[in-house]
N, C-alpha and C positions, 0 to 999 in steps of 0.2 A: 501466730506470725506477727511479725512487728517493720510495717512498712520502713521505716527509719534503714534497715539492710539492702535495701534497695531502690529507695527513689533521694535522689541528691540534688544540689542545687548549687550551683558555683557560677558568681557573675562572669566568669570567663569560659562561660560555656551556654550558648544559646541564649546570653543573656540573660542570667540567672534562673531562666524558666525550669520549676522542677524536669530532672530527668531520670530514665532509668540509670543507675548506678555503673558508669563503664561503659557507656552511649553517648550519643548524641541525640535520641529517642524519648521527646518529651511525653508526660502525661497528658498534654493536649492533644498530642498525637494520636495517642491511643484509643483518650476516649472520642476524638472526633472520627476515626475508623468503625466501633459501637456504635458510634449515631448514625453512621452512615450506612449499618447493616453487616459490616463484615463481621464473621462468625469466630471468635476465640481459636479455629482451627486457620482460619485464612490470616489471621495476623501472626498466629506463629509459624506459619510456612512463607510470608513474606517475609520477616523478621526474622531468622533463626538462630540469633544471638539470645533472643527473649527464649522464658520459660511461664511456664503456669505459674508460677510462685510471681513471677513479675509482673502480672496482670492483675493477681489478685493484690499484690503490693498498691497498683495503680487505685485500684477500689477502697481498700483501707486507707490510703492517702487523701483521696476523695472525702472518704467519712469523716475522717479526722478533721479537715478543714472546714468543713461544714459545722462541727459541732464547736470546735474551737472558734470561728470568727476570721478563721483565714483568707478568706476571699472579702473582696469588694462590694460595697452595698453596693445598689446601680437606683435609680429613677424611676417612678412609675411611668411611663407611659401614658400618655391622654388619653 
């Protein structure tokens, strides 16, 4: 699977924050829902536009930015 199907990013839309493709359902979204404990079956019963394939899209997208440089250094902390 090749996340590029499914997560897009268009400044006129949530302010270019990646999103699921044909959403308004960012990748921040999602994964702040993960952090927060909901379980892969509560986000696609809240969400029933998403599918499995789009979660794992969200995770491959994830990877991919990580390994490419995508994200923002940040500061170490004191």
């Amino acid at each position: 699977m090749e996340w590029q199907g499914y997560i897009t990013s268009d400044k006129n839309v949530l302010m270019g924050k990646p999103v699921i493709r044909g959403t308004r359902i960012s990748v921040s979204l999602i994964v702040e829902l993960f952090a927060s404990g909901w379980t892969e079956e509560m986000i696609l019963e809240s969400y029933p536009r998403l599918t499995k394939e789009h979660l794992q899209a969200v995770f491959l997208y994830i990877k991919d930015a990580l390994e490419n440089d995508f994200f923002q250094p940040f500061s170490k902390s004191a």
